[in-house]
FITI-262877 format. One record per residue (C-alpha): residue in three letters; x negated, y negated, z; residue number from 1. Coordinates in steps of 0.25 Angstrom, whole numbers, plus 5000, padded with zeros to 4 digits. Example, Ala and Ser with C-alpha at 12.3 -4.5 7.8 and 13.67 -1.06 7.14 Angstrom:
BEGIN
resn = ALA | east = 4951 | north = 5018 | up = 5031 | resi = 1
resn = SER | east = 4945 | north = 5004 | up = 5029 | resi = 2
END
This chain:
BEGIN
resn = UNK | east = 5101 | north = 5146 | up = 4938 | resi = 1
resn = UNK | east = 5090 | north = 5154 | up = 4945 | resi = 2
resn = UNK | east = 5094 | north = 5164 | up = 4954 | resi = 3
resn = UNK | east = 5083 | north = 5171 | up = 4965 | resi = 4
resn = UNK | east = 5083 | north = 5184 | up = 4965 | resi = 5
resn = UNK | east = 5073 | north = 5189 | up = 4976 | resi = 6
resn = UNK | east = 5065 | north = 5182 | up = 4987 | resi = 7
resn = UNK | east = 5050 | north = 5189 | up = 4991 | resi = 8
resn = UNK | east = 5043 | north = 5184 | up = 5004 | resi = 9
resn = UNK | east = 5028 | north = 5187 | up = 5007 | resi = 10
resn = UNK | east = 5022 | north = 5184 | up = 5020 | resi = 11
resn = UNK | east = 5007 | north = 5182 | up = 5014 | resi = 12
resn = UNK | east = 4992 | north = 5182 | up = 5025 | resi = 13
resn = UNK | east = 4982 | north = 5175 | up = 5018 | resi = 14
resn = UNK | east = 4972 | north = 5187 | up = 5016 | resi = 15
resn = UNK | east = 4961 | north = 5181 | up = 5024 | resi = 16
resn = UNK | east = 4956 | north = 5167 | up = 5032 | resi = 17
resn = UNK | east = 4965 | north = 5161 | up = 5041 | resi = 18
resn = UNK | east = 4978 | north = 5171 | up = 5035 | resi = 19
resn = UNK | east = 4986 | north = 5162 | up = 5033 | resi = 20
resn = UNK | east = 5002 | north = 5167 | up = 5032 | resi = 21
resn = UNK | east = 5012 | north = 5162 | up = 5023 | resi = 22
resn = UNK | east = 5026 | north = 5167 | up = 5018 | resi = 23
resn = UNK | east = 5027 | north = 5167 | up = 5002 | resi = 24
resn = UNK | east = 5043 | north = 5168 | up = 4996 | resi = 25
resn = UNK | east = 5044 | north = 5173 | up = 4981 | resi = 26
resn = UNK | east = 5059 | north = 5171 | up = 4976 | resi = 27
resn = UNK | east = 5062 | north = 5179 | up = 4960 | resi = 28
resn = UNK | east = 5072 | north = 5173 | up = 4953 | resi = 29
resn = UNK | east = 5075 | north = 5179 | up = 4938 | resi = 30
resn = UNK | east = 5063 | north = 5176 | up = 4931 | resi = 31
resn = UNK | east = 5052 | north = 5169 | up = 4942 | resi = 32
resn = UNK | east = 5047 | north = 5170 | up = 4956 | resi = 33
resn = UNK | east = 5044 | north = 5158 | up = 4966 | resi = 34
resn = UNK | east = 5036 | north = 5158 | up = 4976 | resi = 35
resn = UNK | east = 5034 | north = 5150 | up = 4989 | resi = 36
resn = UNK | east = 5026 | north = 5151 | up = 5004 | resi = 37
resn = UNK | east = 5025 | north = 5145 | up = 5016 | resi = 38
resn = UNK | east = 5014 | north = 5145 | up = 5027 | resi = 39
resn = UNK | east = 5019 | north = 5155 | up = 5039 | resi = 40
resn = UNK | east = 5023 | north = 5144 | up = 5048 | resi = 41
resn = UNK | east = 5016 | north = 5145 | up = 5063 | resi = 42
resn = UNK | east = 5006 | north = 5156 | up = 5057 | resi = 43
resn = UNK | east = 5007 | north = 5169 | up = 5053 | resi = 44
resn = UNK | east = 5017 | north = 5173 | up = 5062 | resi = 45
resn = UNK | east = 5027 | north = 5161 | up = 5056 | resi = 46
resn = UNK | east = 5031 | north = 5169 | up = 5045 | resi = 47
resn = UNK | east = 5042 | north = 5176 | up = 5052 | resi = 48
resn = UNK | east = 5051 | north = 5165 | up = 5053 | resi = 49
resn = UNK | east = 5052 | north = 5160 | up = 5039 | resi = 50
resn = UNK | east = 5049 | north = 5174 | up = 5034 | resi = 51
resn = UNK | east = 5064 | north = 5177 | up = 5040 | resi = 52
resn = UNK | east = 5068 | north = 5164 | up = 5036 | resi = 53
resn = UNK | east = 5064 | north = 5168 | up = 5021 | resi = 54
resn = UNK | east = 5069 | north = 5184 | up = 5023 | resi = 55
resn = UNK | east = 5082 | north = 5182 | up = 5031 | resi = 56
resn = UNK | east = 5088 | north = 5168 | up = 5024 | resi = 57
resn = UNK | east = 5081 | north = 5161 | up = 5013 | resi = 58
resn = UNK | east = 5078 | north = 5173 | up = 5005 | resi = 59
resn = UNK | east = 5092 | north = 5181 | up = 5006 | resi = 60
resn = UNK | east = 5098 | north = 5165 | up = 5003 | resi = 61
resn = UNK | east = 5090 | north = 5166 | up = 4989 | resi = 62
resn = UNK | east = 5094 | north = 5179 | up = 4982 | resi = 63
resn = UNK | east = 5102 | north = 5176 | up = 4972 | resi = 64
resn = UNK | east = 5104 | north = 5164 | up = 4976 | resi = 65
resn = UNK | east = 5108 | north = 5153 | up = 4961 | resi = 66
resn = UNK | east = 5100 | north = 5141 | up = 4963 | resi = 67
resn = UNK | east = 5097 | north = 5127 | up = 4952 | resi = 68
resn = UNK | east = 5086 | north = 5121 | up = 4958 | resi = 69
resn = UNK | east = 5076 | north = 5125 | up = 4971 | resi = 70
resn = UNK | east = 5082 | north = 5115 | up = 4980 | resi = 71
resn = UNK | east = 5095 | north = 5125 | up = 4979 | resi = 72
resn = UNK | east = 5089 | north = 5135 | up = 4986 | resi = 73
resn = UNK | east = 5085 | north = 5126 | up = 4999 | resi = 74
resn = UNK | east = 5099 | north = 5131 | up = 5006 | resi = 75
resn = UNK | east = 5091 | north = 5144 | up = 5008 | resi = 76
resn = UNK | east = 5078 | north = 5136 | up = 5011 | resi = 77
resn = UNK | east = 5085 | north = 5131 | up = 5021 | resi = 78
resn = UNK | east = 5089 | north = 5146 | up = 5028 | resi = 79
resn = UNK | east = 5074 | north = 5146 | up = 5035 | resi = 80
resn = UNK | east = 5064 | north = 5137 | up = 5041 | resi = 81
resn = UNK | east = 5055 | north = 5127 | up = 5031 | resi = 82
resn = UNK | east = 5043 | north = 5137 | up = 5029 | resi = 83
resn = UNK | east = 5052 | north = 5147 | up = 5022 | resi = 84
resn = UNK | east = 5061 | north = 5138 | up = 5016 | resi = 85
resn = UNK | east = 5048 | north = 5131 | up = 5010 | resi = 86
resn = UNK | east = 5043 | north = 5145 | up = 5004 | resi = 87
resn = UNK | east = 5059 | north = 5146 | up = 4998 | resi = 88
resn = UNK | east = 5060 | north = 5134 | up = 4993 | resi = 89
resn = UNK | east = 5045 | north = 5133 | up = 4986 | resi = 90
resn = UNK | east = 5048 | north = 5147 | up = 4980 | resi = 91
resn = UNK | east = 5061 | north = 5142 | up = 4973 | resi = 92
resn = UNK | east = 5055 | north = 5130 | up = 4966 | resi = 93
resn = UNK | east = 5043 | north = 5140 | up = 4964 | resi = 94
resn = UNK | east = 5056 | north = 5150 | up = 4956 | resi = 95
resn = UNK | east = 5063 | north = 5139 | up = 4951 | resi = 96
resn = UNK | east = 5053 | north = 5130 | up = 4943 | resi = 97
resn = UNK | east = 5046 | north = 5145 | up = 4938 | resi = 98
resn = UNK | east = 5059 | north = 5149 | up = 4935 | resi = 99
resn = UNK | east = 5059 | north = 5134 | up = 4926 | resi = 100
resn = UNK | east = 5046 | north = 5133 | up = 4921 | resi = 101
resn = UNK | east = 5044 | north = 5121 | up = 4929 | resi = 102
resn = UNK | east = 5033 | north = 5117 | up = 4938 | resi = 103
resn = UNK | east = 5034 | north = 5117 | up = 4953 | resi = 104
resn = UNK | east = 5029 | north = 5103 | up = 4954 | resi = 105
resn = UNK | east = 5039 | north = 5095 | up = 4940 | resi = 106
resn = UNK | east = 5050 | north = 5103 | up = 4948 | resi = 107
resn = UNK | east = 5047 | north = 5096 | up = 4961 | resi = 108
resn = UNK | east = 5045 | north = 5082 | up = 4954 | resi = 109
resn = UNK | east = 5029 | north = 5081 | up = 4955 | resi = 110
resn = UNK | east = 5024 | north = 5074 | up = 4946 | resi = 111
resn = UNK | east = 5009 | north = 5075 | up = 4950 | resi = 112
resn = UNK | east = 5000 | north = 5085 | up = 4942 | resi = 113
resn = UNK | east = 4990 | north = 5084 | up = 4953 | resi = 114
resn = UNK | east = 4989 | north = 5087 | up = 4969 | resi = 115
resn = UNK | east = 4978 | north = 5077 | up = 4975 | resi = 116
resn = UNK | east = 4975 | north = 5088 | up = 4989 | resi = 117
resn = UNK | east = 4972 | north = 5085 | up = 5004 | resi = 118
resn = UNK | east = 4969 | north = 5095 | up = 5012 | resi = 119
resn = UNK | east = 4969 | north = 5096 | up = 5028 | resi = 120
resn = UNK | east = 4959 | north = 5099 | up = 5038 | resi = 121
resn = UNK | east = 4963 | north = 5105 | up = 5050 | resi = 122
resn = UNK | east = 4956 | north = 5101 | up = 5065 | resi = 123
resn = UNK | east = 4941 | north = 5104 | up = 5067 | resi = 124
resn = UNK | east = 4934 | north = 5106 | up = 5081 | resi = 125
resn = UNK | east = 4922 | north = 5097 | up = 5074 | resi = 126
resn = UNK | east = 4924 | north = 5084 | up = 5065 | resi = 127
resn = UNK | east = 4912 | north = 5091 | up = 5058 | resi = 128
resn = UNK | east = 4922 | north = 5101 | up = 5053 | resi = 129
resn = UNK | east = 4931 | north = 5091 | up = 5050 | resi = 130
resn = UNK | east = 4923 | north = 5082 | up = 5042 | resi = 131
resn = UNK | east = 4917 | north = 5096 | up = 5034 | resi = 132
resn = UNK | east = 4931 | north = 5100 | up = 5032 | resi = 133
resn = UNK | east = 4937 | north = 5086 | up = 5026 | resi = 134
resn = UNK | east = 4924 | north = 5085 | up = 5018 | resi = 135
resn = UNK | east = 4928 | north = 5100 | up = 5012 | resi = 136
resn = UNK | east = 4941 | north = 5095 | up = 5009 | resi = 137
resn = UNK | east = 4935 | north = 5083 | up = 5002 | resi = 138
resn = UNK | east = 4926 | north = 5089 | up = 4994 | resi = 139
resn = UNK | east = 4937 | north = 5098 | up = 4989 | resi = 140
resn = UNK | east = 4943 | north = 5087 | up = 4984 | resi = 141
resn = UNK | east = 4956 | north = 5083 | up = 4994 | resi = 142
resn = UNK | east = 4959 | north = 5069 | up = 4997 | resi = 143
resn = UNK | east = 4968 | north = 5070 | up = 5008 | resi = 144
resn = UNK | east = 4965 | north = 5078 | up = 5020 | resi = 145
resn = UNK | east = 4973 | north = 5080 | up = 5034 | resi = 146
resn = UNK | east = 4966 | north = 5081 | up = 5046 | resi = 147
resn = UNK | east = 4974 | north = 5088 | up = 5057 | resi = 148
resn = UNK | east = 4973 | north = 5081 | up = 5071 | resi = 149
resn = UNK | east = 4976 | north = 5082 | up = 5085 | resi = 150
resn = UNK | east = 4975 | north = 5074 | up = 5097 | resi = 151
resn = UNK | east = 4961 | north = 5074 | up = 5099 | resi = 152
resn = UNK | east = 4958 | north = 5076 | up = 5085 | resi = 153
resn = UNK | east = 4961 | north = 5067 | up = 5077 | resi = 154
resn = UNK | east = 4952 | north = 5053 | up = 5076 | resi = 155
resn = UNK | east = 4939 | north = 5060 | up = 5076 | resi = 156
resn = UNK | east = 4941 | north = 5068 | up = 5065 | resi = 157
resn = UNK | east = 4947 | north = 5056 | up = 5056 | resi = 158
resn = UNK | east = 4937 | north = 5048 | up = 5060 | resi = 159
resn = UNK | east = 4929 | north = 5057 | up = 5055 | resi = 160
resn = UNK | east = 4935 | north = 5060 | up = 5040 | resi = 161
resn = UNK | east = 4938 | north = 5047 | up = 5039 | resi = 162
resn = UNK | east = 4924 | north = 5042 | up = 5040 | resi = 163
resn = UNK | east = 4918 | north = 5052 | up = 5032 | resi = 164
resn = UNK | east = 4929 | north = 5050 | up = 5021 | resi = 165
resn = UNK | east = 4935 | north = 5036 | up = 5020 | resi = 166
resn = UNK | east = 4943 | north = 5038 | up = 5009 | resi = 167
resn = UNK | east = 4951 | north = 5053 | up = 5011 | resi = 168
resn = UNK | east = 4966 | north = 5054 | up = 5014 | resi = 169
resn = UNK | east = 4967 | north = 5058 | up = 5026 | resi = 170
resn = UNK | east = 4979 | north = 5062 | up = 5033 | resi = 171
resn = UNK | east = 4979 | north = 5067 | up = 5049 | resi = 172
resn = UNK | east = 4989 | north = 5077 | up = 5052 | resi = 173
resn = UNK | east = 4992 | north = 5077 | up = 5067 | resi = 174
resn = UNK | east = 5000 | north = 5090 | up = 5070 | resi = 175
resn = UNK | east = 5011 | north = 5082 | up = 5078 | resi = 176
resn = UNK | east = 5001 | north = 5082 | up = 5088 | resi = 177
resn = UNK | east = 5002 | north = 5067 | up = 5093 | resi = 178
resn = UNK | east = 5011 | north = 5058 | up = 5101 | resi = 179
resn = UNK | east = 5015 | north = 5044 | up = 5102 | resi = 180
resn = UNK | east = 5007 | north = 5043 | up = 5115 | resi = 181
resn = UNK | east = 4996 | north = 5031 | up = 5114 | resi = 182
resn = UNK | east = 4984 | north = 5040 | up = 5113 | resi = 183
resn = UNK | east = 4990 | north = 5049 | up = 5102 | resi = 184
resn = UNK | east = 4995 | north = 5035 | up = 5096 | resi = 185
resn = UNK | east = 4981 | north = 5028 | up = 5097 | resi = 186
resn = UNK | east = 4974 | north = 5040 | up = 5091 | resi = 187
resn = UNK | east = 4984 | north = 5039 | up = 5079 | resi = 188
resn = UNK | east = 4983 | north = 5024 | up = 5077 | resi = 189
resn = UNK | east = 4968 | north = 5027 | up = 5076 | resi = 190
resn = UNK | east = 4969 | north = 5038 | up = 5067 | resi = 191
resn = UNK | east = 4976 | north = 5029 | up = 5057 | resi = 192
resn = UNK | east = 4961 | north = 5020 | up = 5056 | resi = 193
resn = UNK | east = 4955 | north = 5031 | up = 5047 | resi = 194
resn = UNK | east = 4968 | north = 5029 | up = 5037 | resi = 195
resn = UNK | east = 4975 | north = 5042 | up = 5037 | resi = 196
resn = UNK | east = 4984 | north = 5043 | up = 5026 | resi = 197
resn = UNK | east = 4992 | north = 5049 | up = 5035 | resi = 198
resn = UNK | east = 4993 | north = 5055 | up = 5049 | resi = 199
resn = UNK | east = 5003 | north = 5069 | up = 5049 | resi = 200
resn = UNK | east = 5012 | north = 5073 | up = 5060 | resi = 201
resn = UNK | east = 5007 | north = 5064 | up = 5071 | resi = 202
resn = UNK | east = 5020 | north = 5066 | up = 5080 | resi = 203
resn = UNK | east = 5028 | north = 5079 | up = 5084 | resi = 204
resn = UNK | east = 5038 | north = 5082 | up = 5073 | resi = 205
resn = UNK | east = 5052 | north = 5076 | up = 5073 | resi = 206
resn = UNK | east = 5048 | north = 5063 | up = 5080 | resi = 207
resn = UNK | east = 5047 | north = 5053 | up = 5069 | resi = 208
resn = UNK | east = 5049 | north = 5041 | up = 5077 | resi = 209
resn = UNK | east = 5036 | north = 5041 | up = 5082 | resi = 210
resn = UNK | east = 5029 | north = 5044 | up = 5068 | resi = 211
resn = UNK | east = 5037 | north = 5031 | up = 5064 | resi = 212
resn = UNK | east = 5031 | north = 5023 | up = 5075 | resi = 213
resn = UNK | east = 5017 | north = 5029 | up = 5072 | resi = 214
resn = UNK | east = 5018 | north = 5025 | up = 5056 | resi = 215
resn = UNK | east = 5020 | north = 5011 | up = 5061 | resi = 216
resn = UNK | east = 5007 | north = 5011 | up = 5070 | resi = 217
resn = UNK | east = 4999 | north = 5017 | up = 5058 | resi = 218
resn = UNK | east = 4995 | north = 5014 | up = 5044 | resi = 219
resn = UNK | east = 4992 | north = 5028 | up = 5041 | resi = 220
resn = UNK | east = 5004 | north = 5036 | up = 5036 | resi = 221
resn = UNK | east = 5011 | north = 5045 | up = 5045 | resi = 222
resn = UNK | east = 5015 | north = 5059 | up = 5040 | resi = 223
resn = UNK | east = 5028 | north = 5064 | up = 5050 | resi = 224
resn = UNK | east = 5030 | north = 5079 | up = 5049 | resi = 225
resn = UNK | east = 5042 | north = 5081 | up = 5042 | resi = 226
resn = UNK | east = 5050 | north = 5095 | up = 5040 | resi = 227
resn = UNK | east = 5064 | north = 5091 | up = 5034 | resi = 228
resn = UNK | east = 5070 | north = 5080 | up = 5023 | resi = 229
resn = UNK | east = 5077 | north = 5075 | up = 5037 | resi = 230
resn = UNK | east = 5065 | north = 5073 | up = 5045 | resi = 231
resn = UNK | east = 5059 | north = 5065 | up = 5032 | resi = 232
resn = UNK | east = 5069 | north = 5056 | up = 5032 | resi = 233
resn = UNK | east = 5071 | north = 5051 | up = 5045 | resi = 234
resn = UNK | east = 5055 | north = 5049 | up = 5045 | resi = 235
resn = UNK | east = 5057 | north = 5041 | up = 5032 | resi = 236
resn = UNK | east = 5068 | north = 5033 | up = 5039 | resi = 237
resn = UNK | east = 5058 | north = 5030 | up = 5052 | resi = 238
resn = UNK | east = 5045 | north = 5026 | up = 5043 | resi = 239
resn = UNK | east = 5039 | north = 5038 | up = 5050 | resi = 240
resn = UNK | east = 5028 | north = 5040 | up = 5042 | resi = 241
resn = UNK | east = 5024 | north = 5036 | up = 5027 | resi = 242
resn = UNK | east = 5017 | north = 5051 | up = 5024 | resi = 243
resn = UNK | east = 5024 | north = 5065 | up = 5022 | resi = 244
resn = UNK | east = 5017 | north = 5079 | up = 5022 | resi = 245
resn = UNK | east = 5025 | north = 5087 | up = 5013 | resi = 246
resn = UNK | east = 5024 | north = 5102 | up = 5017 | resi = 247
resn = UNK | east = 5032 | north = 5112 | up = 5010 | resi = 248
resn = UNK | east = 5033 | north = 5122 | up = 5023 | resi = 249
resn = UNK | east = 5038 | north = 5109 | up = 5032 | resi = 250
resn = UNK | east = 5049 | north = 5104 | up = 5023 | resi = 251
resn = UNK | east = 5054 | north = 5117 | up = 5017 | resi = 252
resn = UNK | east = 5048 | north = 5118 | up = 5005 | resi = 253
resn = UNK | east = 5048 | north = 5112 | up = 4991 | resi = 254
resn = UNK | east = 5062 | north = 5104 | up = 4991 | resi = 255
resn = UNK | east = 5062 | north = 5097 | up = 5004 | resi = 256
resn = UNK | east = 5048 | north = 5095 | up = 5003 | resi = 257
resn = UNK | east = 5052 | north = 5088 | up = 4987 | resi = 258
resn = UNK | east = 5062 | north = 5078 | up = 4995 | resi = 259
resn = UNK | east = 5054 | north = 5076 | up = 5006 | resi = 260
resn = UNK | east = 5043 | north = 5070 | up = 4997 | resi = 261
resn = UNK | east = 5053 | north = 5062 | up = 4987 | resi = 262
resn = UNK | east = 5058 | north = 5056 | up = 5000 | resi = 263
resn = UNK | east = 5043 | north = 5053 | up = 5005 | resi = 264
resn = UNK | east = 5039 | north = 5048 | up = 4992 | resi = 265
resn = UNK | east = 5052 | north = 5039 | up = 4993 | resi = 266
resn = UNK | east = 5048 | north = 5032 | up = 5007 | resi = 267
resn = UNK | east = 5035 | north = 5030 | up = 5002 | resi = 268
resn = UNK | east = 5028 | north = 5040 | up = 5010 | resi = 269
resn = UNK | east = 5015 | north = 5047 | up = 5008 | resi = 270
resn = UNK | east = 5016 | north = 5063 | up = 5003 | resi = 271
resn = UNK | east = 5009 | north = 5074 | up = 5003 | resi = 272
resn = UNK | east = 5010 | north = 5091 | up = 5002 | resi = 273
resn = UNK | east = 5006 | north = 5105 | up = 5009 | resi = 274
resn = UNK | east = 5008 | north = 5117 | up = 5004 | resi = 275
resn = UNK | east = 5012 | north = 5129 | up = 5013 | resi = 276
resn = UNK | east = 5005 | north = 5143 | up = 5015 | resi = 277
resn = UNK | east = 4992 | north = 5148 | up = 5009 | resi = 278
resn = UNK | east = 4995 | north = 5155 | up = 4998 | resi = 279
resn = UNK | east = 4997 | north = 5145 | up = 4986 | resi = 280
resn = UNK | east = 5010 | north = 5144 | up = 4985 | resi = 281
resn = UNK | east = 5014 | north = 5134 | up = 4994 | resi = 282
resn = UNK | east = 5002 | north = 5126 | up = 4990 | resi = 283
resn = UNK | east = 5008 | north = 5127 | up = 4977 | resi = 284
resn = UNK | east = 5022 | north = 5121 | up = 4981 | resi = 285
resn = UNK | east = 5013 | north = 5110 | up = 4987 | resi = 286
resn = UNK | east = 5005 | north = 5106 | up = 4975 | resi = 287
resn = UNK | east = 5020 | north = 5105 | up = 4969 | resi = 288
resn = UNK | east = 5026 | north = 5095 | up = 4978 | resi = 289
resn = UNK | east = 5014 | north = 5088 | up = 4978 | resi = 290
resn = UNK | east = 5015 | north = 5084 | up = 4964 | resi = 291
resn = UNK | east = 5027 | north = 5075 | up = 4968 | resi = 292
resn = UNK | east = 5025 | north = 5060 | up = 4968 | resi = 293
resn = UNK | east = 5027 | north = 5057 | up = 4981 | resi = 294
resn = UNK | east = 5015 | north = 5066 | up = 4986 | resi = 295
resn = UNK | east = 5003 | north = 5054 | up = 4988 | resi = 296
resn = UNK | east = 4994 | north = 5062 | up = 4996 | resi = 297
resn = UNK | east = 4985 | north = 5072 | up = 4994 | resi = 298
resn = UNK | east = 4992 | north = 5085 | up = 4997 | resi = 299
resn = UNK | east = 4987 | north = 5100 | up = 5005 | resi = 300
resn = UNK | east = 4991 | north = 5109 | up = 4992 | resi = 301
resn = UNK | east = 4980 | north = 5116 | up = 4991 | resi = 302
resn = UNK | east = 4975 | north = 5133 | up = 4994 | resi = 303
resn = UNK | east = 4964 | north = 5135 | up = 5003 | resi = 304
resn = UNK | east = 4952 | north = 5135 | up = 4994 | resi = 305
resn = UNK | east = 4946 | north = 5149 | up = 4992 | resi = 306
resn = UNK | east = 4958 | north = 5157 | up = 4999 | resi = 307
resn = UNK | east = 4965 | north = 5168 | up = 4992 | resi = 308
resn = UNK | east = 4975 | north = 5165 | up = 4979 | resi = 309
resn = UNK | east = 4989 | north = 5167 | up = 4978 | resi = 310
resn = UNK | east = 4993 | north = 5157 | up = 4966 | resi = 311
resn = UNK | east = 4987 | north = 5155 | up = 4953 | resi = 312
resn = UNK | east = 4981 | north = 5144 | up = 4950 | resi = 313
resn = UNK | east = 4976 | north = 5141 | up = 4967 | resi = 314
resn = UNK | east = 4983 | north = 5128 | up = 4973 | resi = 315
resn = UNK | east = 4969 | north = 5123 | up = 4974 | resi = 316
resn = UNK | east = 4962 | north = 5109 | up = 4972 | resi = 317
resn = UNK | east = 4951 | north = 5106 | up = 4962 | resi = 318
resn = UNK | east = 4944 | north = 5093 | up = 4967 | resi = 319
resn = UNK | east = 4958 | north = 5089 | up = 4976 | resi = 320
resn = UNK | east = 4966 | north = 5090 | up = 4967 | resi = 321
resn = UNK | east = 4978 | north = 5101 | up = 4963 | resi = 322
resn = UNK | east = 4985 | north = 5101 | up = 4950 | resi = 323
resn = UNK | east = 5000 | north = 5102 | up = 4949 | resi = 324
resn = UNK | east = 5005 | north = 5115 | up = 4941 | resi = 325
resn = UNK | east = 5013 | north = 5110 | up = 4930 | resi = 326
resn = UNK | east = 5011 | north = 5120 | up = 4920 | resi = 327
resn = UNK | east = 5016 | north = 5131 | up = 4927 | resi = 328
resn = UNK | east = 5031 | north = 5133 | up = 4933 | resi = 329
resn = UNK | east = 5035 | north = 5134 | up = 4948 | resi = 330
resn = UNK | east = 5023 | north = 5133 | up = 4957 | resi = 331
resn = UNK | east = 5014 | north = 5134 | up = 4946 | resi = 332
resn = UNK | east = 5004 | north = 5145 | up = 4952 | resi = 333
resn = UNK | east = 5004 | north = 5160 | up = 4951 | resi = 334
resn = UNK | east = 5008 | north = 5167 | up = 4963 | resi = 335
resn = UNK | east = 4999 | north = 5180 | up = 4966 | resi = 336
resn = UNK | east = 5011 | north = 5189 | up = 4969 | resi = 337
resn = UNK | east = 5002 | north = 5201 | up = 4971 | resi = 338
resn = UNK | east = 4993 | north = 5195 | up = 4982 | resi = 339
resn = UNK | east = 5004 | north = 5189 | up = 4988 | resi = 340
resn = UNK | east = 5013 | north = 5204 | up = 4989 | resi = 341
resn = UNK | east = 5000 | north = 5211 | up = 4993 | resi = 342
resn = UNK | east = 4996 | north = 5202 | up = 5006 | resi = 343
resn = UNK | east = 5010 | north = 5200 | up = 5010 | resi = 344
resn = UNK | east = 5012 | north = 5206 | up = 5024 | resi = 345
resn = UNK | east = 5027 | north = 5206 | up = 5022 | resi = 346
resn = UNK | east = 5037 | north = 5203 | up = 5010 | resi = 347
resn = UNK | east = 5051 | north = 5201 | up = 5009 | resi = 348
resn = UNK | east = 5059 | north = 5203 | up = 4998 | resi = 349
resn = UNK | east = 5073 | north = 5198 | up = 4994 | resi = 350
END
């Protein structure tokens, strides 16, 4: 029976660009480390929320604590909001499957050996930029790309990627930003013309009734945010979509996001993955739960190219396509310890 024995946490700035600011969690037991991150939720000021969550609950619940499997541990995952229990809950499958030899991804029950990769462009003042920004992502090789959109900002830009690549997956993700009023409802309906795999969060959170009654209007699948196992089921039960994002930072991590797919895959529902944060690791986690069978779109696992490396190999497409670590236990990637303690603005140990 493993036993944890220390809890580290780092809260990590990118070194330069945008800066971005993520919480990395390194749990020791006898004879491994594992490591897990989350994006500091809200911004760089996020952090210090989950970091208390981590610091104060999680971690003092994990020392010493005798544990069989990872989904033993989710009653202290449970002590903090998702974005930290996501960051626990990656790092003990990271420490148990290295403590095993095992892969990340056989643990898990992926049986892929490959990651087909999206990617996602965000708005653009100019469909110029738009269209230069999804002909980047294609040439890089991604099949799948999410288009933000906004009231305002939505059929332009899809007319305009579709027309200039008739064949890409292409999913709109709408931020929650529309209503079931008949403008917002005539602009969604038109949206489903250009045969979107998908259209992501198109209603506020919570109210699934109205993703129901837009799924019957639409061809195109819709994608309801989802943050628990609860909230899943009771969009299965309304037919409230056909398509689910899994992001490991929304559902909590590595466990709920596993049963969140199993019971997508189940219903017959579209899937696929995000990673979370900016240095690798959560990526990594992504790449993982993206070998699973269920996961039938192209998935956002991917670094930004030409950024700074934290793992070894880089989570990083060659011609839209990322390999599955089977060779190597746990995540499958080197973690560069000594980078990571050396642009750390604060660390915690336990």
């Amino acid at each position: 029976m493993p036993r944890i024995e220390g809890c580290d946490a780092f809260r990590v700035a990118m070194p330069r660009g945008r800066r971005p600011v993520s919480v990395l969690v390194r749990l020791a037991g006898d004879d491994a480390v594992g490591w897990g991150e989350m994006a500091a939720p809200g911004g760089p000021d996020g952090a210090a929320d989950a970091w208390a969550d981590i610091e104060e609950r999680m971690g003092p619940a994990l020392i010493g604590l005798d544990w069989d499997r990872p989904e033993d541990v989710s009653a202290a995952a449970d002590l903090g909001a998702r974005e930290a229990a996501a960051a626990i809950d990656t790092a003990c499958w990271d420490l148990w499957c290295r403590t095993r030899g095992l892969p990340l991804a056989h643990a898990l029950g992926g049986t892929r050996t490959s990651i087909v990769t999206g990617a996602r462009i965000s708005p653009e003042p100019a469909l110029d930029t738009v269209t230069a920004r999804v002909n980047r992502a294609v040439g890089a090789g991604h099949t799948r790309v999410t288009l933000d959109v906004r009231p305002g900002w939505d059929i332009e830009p899809v007319r305009a990627i579709r027309q200039a690549y008739p064949a890409l997956a292409l999913v709109a993700d709408a931020g929650h930003a529309y209503t079931e009023s008949a403008e917002h409802l005539a602009v969604l309906e038109g949206l489903d013309a250009y045969e979107l795999a998908a259209i992501e969060r198109p209603f506020p959170p919570g109210d699934l009734a109205a993703h129901a009654r837009l799924q019957l209007r639409v061809g195109m699948a819709v994608a309801p945010a989802v943050g628990d196992l609860e909230a899943l089921d009771a969009a299965l039960s309304l037919d409230a979509g056909r398509a689910l994002h899994l992001r490991l930072d929304r559902l909590g991590g590595l466990t709920a996001a596993r049963s969140a797919h199993d019971l997508a895959y189940a219903a017959g529902w579209d899937v696929w993955c995000s990673g979370s944060g900016a240095f690798g690791i959560g990526q990594a986690a992504a790449v993982a739960l993206a070998a699973l069978p269920g996961c039938t779109l192209p998935s956002d696992v991917t670094d930004p190219a030409g950024g700074p490396v934290f793992v070894t190999p880089p989570v990083r497409s060659s011609g839209g396509v990322v390999g599955v670590p089977l060779t190597q236990p746990g995540l499958g990637h080197e973690i560069d310890e000594t980078r990571i303690e050396r642009l750390a603005t604060r660390r915690m140990r336990l």
